[in-house]
FINULUM-910358 format. One record per residue: residue in one letter; y, x, z of N, C-alpha, C in turn. Coordinates in pm, whole numbers, padded with zeros to 5 digits, always signed. Layout:
% FINULUM-910358
AYXZYXZYXZ ...
***
This chain:
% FINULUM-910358
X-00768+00255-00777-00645+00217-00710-00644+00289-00576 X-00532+00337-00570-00547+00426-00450-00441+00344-00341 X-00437+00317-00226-00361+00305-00144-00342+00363+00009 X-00224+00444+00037-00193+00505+00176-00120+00411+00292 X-00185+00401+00359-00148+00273+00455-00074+00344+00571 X+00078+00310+00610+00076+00361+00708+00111+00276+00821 X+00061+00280+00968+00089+00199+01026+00237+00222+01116 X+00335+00112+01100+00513+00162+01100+00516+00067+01240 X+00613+00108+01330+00745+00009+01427+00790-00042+01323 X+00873-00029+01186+00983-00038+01139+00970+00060+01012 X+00989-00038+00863+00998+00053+00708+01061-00054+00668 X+01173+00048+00557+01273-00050+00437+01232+00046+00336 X+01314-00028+00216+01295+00038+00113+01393-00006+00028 X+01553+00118-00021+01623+00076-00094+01655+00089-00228 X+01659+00033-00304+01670+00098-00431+01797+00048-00545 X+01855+00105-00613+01981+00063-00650+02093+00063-00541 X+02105+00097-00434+02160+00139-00326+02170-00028-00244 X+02030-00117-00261+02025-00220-00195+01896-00245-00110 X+01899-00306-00012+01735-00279+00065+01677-00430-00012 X+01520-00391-00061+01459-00462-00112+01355-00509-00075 X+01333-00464+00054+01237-00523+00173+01273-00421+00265 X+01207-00531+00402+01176-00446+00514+01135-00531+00609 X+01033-00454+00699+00954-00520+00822+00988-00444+00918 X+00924-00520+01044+00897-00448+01165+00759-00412+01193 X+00700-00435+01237+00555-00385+01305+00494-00456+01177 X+00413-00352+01120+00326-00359+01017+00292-00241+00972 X+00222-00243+00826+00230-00153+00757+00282-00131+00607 X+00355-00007+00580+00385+00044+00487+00264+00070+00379 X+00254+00032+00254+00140+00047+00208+00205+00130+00011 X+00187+00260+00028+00180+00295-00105+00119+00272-00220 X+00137+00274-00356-00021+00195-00379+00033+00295-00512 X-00102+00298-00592-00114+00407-00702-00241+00352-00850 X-00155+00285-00907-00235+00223-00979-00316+00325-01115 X-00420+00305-01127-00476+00430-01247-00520+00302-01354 X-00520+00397-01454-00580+00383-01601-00728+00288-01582 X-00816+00293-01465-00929+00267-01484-00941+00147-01362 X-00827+00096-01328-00865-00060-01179-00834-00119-01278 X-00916-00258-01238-00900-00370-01253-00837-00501-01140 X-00863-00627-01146-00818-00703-01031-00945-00710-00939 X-01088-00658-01014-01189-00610-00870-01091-00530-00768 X-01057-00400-00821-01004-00330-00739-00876-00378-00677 X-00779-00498-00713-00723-00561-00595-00805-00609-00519 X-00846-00701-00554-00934-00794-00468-00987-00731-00302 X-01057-00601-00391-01114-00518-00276-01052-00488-00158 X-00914-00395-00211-00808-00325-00156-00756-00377-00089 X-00728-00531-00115-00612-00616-00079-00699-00640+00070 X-00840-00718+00089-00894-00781+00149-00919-00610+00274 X-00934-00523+00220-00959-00425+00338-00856-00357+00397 X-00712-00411+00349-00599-00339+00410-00553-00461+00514 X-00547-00555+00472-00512-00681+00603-00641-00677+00685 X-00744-00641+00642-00886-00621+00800-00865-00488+00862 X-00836-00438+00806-00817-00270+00897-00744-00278+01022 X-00850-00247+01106-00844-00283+01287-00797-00132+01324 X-00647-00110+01293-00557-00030+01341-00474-00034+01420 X-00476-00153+01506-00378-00177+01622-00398-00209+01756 X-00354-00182+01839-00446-00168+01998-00457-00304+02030 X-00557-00315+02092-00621-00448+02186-00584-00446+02307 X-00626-00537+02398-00555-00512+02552-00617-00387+02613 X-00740-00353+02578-00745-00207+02622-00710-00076+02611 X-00640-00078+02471-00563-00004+02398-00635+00110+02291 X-00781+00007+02249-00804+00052+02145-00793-00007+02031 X-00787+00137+01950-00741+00049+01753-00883-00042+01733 X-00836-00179+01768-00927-00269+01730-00886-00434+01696 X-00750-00447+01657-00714-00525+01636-00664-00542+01496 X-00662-00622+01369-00632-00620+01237-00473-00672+01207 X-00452-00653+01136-00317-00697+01077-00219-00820+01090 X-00348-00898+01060-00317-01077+01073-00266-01112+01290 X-00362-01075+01306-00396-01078+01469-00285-01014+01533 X-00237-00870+01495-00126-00814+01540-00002-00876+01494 X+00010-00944+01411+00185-01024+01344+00208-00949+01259 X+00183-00855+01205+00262-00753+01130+00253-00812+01027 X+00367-00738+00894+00421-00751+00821+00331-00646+00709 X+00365-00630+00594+00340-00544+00478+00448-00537+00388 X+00505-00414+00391+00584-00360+00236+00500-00286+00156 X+00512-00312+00049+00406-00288-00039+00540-00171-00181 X+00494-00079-00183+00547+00044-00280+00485+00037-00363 X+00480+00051-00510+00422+00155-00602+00498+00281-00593 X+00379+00351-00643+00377+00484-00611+00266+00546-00686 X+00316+00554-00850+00232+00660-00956+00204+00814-00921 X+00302+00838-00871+00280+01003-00798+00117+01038-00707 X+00054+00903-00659-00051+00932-00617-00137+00961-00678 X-00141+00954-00808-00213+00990-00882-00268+01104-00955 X-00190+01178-00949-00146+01339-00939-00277+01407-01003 X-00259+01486-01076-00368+01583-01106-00302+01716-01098 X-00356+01786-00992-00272+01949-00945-00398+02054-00986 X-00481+01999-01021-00615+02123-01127-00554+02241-01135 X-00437+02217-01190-00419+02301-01372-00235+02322-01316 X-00214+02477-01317-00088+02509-01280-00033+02474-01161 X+00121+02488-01121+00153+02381-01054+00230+02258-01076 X+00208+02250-01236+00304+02107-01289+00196+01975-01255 X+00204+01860-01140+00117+01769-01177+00103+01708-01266 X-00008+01657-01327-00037+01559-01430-00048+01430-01412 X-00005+01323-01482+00006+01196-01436-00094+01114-01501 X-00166+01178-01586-00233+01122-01710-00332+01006-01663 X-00366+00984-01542-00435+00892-01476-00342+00745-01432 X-00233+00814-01417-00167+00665-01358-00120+00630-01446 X-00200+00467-01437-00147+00375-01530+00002+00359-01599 X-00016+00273-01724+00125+00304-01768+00190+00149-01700 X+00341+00136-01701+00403+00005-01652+00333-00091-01741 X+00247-00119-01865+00201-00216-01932+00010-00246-01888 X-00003-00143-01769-00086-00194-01707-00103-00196-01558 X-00031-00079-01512-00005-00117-01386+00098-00228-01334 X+00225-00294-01416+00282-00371-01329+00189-00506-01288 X+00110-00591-01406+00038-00690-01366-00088-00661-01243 X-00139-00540-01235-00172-00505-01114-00118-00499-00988 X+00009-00478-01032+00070-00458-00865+00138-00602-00811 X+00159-00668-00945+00150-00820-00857+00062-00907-00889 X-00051-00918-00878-00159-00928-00828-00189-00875-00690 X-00128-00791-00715-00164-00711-00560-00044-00789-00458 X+00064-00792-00457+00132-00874-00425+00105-01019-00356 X+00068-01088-00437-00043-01213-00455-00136-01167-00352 X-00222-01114-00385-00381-01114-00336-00294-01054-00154 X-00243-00948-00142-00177-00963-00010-00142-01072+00033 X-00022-01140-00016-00009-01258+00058-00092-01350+00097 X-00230-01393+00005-00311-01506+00020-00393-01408+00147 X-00433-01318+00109-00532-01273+00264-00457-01234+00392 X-00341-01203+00426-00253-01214+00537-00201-01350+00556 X-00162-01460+00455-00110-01599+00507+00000-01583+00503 X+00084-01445+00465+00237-01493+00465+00296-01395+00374 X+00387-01447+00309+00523-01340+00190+00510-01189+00291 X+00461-01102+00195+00490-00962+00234+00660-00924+00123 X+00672-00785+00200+00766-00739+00079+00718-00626-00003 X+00851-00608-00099+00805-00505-00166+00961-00412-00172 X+00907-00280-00299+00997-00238-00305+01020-00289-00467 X+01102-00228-00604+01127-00207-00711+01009-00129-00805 X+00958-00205-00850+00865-00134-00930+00944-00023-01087 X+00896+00110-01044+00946+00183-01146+01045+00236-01077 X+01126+00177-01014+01259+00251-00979+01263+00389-00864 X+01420+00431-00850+01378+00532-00740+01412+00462-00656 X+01345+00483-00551+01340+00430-00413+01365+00556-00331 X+01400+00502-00194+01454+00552-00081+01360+00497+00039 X+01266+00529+00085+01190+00463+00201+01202+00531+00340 X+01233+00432+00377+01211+00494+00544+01123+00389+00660 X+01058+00524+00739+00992+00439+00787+00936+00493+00913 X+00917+00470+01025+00897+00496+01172+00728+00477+01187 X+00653+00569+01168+00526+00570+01188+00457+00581+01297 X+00395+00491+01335+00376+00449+01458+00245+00476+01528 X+00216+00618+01541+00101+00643+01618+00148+00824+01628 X+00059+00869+01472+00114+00848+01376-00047+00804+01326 X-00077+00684+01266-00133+00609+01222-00195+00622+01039 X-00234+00704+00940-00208+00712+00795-00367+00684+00750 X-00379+00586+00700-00496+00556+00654-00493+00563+00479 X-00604+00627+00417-00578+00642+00234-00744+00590+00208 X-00684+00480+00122-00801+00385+00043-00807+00435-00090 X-00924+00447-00116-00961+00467-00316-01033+00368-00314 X-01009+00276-00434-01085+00140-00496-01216+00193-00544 X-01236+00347-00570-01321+00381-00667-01409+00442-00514 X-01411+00438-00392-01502+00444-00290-01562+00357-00249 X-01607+00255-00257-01632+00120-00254-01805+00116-00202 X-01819+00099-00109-01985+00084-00060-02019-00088-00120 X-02125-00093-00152-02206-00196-00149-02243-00325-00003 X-02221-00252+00147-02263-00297+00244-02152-00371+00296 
***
């Protein structure tokens, strides 16, 4: 499971020409479900994207976490992360899960966000095209793989 975190002022996300979330100070979080996560790999993901001490403290270093700062989470799928560019320049998708296994992943993921932040995040439309915008706020881009995972 791959996820690109970015830390935003301000992200929506419309789809069907309607906005289907949006926050202020938080983060935007892409997420890229493969053939090979399970709900370990929420579990993981979920719990190290609300601890990630990306937001300034009174001294104004990135040392403050998600919960602590107020922020919010919109949460995307986003199969395109999955990409295999090897071979030509047509990507291959053959890794990202299909909707009969990635959607119960992504809410789970959903879930497992809300219970470790304490409050309803949003999302966008799973499957659909989306329109995102979003004010990146440093510029801040953090990218998680479930499949990097230390022991410590």
């Amino acid at each position: 499971m791959i996820a690109v975190i970015q830390r935003v002022s301000n992200a929506s996300v419309v789809a069907e020409g309607r906005t289907t979330g949006q926050i202020g100070v938080g983060f935007l979080v892409l997420l890229g479900v493969s053939n090979f996560d399970t709900r370990d790999d929420v579990a993981w993901l979920a719990k190290k994207i609300v601890n990630m001490r990306v937001f300034a403290d009174a001294h104004g270093k990135m040392n403050v976490d998600l919960k602590n700062a107020g922020g919010g989470i919109l949460l995307v799928s986003q199969f395109t992360l999955h990409a295999n560019t090897k071979k030509g320049n047509r990507p291959s998708f053959m890794d990202a899960a299909r909707p009969e296994v990635a959607i119960p992943l992504y809410e789970a993921m959903v879930t497992q966000l809300e219970f470790e932040l304490g409050a309803p995040i949003q999302t966008g439309t799973f499957g659909a095209d989306m329109q995102v915008s979003l004010t990146n706020d440093g510029p801040v881009t953090i990218i998680l793989d479930s499949k990097n995972q230390t022991t410590e």
